[in-house]
C-alpha positions as CSV (number, residue, x, y, z in Angstrom):
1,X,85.6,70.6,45.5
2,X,82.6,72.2,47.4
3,X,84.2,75.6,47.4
4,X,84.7,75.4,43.6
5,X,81.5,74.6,43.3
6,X,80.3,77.5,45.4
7,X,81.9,80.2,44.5
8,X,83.9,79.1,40.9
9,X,81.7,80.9,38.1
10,X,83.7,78.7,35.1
11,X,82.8,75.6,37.2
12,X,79.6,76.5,37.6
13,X,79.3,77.1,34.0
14,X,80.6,74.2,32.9
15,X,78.4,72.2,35.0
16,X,75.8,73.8,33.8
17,X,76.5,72.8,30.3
18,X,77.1,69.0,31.5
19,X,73.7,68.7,32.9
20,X,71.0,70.0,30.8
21,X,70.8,73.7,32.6
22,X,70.8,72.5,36.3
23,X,72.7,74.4,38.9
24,X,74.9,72.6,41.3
25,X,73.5,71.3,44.6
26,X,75.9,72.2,46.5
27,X,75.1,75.0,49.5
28,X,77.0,76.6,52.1
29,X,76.6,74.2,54.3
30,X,78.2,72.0,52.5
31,X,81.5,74.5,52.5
32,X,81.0,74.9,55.8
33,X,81.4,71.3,56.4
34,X,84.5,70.9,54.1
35,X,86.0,74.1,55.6
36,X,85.6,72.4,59.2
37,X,86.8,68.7,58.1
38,X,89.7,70.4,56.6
39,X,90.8,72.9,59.8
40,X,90.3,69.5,62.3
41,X,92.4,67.2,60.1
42,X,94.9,70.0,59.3
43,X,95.1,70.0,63.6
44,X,95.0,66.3,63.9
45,X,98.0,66.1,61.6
46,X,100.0,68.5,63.6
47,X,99.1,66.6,66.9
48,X,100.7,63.3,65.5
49,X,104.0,65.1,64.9
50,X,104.2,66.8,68.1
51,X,102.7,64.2,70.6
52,X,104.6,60.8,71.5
53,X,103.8,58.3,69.4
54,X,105.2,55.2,70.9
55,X,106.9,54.1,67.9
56,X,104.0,53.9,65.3
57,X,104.8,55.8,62.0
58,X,102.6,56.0,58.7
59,X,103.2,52.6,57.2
60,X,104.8,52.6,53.2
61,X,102.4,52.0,51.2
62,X,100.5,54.9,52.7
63,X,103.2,57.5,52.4
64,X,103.8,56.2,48.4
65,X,99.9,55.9,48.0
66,X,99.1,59.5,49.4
67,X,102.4,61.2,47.1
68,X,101.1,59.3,44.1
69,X,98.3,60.8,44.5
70,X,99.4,64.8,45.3
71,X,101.7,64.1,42.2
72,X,99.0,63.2,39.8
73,X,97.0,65.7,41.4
74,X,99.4,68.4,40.5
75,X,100.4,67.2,37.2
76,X,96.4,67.2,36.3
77,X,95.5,70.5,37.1
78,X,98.8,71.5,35.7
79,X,98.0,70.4,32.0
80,X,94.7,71.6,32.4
81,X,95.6,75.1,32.6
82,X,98.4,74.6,30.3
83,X,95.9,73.6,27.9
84,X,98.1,70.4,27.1
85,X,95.6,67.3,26.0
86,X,97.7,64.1,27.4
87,X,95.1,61.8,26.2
88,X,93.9,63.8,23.0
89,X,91.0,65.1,25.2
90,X,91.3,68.9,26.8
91,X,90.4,68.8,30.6
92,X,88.7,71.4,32.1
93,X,88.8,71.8,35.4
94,X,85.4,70.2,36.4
95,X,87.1,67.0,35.3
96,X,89.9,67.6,37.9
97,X,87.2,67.9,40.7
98,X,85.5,65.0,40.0
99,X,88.6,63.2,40.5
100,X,89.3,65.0,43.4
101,X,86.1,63.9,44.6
102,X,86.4,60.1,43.3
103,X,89.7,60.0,45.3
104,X,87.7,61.2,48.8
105,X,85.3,58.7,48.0
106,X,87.9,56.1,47.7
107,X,90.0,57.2,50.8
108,X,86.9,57.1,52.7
109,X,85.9,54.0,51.9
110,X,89.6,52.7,52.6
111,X,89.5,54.1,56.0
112,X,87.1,52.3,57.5
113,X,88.4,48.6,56.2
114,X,91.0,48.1,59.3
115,X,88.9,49.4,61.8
116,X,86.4,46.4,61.2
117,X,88.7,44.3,60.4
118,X,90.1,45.2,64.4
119,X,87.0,44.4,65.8
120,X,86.7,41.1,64.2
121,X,90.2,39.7,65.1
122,X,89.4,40.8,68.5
123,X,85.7,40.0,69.0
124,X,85.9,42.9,70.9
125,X,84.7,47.2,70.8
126,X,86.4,47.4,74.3
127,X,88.0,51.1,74.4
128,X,86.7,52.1,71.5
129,X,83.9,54.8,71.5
130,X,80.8,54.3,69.4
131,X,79.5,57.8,69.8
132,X,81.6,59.5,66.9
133,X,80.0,56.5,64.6
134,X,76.5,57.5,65.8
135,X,77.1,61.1,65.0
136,X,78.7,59.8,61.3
137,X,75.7,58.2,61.3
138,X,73.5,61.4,61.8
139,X,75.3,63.4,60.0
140,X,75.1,60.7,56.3
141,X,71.5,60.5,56.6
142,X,71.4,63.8,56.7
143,X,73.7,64.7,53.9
144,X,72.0,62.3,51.5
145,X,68.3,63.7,52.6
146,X,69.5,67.2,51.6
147,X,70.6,65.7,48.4
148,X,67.3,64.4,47.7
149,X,65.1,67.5,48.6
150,X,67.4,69.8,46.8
151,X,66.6,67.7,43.7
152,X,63.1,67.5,44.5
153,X,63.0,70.7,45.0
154,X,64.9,71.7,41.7
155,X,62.3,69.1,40.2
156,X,65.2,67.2,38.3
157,X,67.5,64.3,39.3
158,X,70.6,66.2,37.4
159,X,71.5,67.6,40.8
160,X,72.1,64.5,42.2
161,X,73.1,62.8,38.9
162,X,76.1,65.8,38.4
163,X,77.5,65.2,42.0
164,X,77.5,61.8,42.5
165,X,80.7,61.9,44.8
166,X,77.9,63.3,47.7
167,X,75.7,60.6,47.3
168,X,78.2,57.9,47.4
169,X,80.0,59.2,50.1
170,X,76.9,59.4,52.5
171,X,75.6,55.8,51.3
172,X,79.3,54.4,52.4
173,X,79.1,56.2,55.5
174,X,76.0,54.6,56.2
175,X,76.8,51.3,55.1
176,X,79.8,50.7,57.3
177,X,78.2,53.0,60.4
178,X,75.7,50.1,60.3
179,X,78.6,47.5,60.3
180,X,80.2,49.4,63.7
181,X,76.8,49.7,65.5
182,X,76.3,46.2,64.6
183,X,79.6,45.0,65.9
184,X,79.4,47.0,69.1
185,X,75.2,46.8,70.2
186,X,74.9,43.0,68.8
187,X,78.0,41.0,67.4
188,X,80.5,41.8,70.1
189,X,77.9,43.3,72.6
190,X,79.3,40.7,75.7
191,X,82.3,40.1,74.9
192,X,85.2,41.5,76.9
193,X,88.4,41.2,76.8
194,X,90.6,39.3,79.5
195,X,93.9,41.6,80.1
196,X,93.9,45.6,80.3
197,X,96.9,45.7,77.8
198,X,95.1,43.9,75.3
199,X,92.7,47.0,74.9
200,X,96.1,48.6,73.9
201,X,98.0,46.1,72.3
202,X,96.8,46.7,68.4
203,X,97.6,50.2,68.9
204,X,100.7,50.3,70.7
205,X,104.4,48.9,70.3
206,X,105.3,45.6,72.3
207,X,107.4,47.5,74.7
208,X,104.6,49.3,76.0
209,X,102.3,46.1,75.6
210,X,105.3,44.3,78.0
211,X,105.5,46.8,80.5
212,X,101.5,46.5,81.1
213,X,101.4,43.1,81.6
214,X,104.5,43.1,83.9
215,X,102.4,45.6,85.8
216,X,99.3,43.6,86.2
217,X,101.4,40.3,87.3
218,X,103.2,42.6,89.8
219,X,100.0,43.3,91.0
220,X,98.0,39.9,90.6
221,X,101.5,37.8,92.6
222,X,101.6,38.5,96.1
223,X,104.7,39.9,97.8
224,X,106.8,38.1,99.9
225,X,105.5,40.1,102.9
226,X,102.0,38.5,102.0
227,X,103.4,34.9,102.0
228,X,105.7,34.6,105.0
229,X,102.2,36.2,106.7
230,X,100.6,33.5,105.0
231,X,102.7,30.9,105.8
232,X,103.3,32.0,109.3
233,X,99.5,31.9,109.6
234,X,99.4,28.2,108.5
235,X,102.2,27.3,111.0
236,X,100.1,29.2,113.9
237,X,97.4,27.0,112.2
């Protein structure tokens, strides 16, 4: 999306067209960004099939949702340049990056759900770090303020009005970076959670959950070396 945007004459034209003369907002920092969120995801993907795993695996629904999605992708951008009109409407390929960029903004929001969701059900932000939230945080404000002085700058709201994808996605960051500093600083702030394996336990199989709390009983019970001491102390006794 940003890269079209950037460097794609035809898109830029076309945008162009679509909003009374304005250029497009978007800057190099902003194909920086993608660039970088690209090359770290691309990394974190390879990590999840080359590390252990302990048994967890991408659920159904995701693996039908996310080939849904690369399938209409395809057949989109297909038609476009074929020039076929599905709908008795002819595409251009600006249409195809807005929905490019609706679909980010709807996986983003969808990512965050279960995280809060976690916290909730375990009253708890033990073992998970708030810092990357913090920077998410930053970085939103940020995004959106750029947004906003670019327009100002451009002296027209079209700017923001044409990329509304960028604006939604930094209010969304925002709203649910509030929700997680809120759960960790005042909702959850004292709370603690009783066991070391339940810090693990939504995140790892039962097998592994078992074997940690085998381990801490081991090490709570006293061995029988400690109790015929103990006894032998109450007989001396």
């Amino acid at each position: 999306f940003n890269c079209a945007f950037y460097f794609d004459n035809d898109v830029r034209t076309e945008y162009a067209k679509r909003n009374n003369g304005s250029s497009s907002l978007v800057q190099a920092n902003d194909v920086v960004f993608a660039t970088h969120a690209t090359i770290i995801t691309l990394l974190t993907i390879i990590q999840c099939f080359i590390y252990e795993s302990n048994g967890q695996r991408v659920s159904t629904p995701v693996v039908v949702a996310s080939a849904s999605v690369v399938l209409l992708s395809t057949i989109s951008i297909i038609c476009i340049k074929l020039q076929i009109q599905p709908f008795g409407h002819q595409f251009k390929v600006l249409d195809w990056l807005y929905w490019l960029g609706y679909l980010k903004l709807g996986v983003s929001v969808v990512k965050y759900i279960p995280q809060v969701m976690l916290n909730h059900q375990r009253r708890s932000t033990a073992g998970w770090n708030i810092y990357n939230v913090l920077l998410d945080f930053s970085g939103g404000t940020l995004s959106i303020a750029q947004l906003l002085v670019d327009a100002t700058i451009q002296e027209s709201w079209d700017g923001v009005i044409g990329d509304p994808v960028k604006f939604w996605l930094g209010s969304a960051s925002l709203l649910f970076d509030v929700i997680f500093m809120a759960q960790h600083y005042c909702l959850y702030n004292h709370h603690t959670l009783n066991h070391n394996q339940d810090s693990f336990a939504p995140f790892l199989p039962n097998r592994h959950n078992q074997h940690l709390l085998e381990q801490e009983e081991e090490q709570a019970s006293p061995s029988s070396d400690e109790l015929s001491a103990a006894l032998l102390g109450a007989d001396a006794d």
